[in-house]
N, C-alpha and C positions, 0 to 999 in steps of 0.2 A: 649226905653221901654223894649225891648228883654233883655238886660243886667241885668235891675232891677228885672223882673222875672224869671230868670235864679239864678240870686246873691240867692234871697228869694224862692227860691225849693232849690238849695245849701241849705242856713240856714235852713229849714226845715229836708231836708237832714241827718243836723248836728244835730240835736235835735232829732229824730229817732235813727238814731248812737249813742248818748250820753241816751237815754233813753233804748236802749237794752244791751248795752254793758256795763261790771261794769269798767272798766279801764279809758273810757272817760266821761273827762266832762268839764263843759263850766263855766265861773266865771259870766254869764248874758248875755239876749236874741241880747245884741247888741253888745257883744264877738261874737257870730254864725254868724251875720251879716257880719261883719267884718270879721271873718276866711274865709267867704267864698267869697268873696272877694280876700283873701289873697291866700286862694285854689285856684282860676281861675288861677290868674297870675302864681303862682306856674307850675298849669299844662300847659299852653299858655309858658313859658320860659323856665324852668327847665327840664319839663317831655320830649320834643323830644328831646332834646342830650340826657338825659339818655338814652332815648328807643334805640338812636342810637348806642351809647354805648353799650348796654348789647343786641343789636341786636343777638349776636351768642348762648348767653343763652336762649333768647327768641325762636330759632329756634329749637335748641336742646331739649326745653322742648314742644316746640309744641306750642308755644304762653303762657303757665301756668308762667312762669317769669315773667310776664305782671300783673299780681299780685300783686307778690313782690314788682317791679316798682311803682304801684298803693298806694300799704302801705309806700314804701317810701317819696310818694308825700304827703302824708296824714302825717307820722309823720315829715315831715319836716314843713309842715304848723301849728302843733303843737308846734314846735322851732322855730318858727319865731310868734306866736301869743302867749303872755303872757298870756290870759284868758283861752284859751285852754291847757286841759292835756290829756296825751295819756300816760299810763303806762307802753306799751313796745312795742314789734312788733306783737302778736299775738292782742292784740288790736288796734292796725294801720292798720295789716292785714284785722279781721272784720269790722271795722271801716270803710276802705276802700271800702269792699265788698257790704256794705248797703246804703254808700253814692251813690255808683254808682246801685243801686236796685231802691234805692227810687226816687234820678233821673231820671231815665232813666222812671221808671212808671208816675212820675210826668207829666215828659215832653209830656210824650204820652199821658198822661190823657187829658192837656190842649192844645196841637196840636199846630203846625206850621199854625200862623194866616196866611201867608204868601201866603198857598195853595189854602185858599179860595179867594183868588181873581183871577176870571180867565185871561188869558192872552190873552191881542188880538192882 
């Protein structure tokens, strides 16, 4: 159940991003679906060897490369999803920046069901 509501605050995510940003956009609501989808995996396989990769530039910038990183993972799920477009990098960049705004508020908005149950 956690995956399913995770995938659909992603797609929401994406439709947020594709409604402020003019660079991105979606060919239909179940392109979003799917991209976000295709984002998880993305950042679950892809995103730790990069990070570990550009580890030295992430250090040097003070974690701000992590960003960069971020927009990468974002326009490569745009290369790998035919419904989805992404114009260049300063819109993978924001694009980037709102998917993970609007997550992150999401996720906190609807909470870790997990906490309320006490432990005994």
């Amino acid at each position: 159940m956690g995956f399913i509501i995770r995938t659909l605050i992603t797609a929401f995510a994406f439709w947020v991003a594709s409604a402020l940003i003019e660079g991105i956009s979606f060919s239909g609501p179940v392109n979003m679906i799917i991209a976000a989808i295709v984002f998880g995996l993305v950042n679950a396989l892809i995103r730790p060897v990069l990070a570990l990769l550009t580890l030295p530039l992430t250090v040097i910038t003070l974690g701000l490369f992590t960003l960069v990183v971020n927009a990468a993972m974002f326009a490569l799920t745009a290369g790998l999803m035919p419904g989805m477009r992404v114009s260049g990098f300063w819109a993978a960049f924001f694009g980037a920046v709102v998917v993970a705004v609007v997550s992150w508020a999401a996720n906190r908005a609807i909470g870790d069901r997990s906490e309320a149950v006490p432990n005994r």
